[in-house]
C-alpha positions as CSV (number, residue, x, y, z in Angstrom):
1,X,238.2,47.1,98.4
2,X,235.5,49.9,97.4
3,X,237.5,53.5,97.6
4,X,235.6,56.3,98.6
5,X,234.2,58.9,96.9
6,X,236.6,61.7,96.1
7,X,234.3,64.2,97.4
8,X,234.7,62.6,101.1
9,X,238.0,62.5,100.3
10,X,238.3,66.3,99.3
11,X,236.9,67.1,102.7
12,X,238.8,65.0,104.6
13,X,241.7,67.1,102.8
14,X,239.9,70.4,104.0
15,X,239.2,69.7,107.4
16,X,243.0,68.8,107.6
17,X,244.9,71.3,105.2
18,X,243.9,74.8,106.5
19,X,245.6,76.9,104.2
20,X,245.9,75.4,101.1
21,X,248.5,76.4,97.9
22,X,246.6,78.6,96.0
23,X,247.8,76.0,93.2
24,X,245.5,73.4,94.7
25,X,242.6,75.2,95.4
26,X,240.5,74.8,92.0
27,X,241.4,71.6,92.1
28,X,240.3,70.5,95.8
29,X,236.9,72.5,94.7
30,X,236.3,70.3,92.2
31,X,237.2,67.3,93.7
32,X,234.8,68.3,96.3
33,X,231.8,67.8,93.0
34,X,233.8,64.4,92.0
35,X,232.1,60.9,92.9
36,X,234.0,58.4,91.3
37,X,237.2,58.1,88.8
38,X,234.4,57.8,85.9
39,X,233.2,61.7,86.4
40,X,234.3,64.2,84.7
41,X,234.3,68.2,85.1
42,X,234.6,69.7,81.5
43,X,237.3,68.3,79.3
44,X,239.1,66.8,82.4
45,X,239.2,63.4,84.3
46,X,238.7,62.9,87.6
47,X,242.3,61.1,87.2
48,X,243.4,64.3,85.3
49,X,241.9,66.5,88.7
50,X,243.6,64.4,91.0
51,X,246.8,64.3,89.4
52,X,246.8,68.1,89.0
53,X,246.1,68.4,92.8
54,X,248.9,65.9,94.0
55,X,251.1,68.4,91.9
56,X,250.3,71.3,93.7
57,X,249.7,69.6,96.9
58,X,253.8,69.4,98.0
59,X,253.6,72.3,100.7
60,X,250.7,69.7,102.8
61,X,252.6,68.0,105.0
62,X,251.9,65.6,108.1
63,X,250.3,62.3,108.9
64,X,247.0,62.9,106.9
65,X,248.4,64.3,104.3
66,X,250.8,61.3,103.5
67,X,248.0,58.8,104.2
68,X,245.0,60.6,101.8
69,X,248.1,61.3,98.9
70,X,248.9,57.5,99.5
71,X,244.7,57.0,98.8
72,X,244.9,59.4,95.9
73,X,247.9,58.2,94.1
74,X,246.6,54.6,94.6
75,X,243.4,55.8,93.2
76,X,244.5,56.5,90.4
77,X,247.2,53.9,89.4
């Protein structure tokens, strides 16, 4: 199975998550520039982005949320 890009994924989690934890925010924004675990934004991973969103990401809650932190999290096993 082909994921999809993280920047579809990042605004799947925006047109869900109105509010978002200021924690998450930088993160989400840079998913949002992310194509595929291979990229990179500075010194950081896209693994390394994504696991520093999940982290900050508790307060999202609901159906979505569950299922796109289910994609994430497979993503990046």
């Amino acid at each position: 199975m082909t994921s999809r890009p993280i920047y579809k994924i990042a605004e799947d989690i925006y047109a869900d998550w109105k509010n978002p934890f200021y924690g998450a925010v930088p993160y989400l924004s840079v998913m949002a520039r992310l194509k595929t675990l291979d990229d990179y934004y500075r010194n950081d991973s896209a693994k390394e982005i994504i696991t520093y969103f999940l982290s900050n990401a508790s307060t999202w809650r609901g159906p979505v949320a569950r299922q796109i932190k289910k994609e994430l999290k497979d993503l990046t096993k």
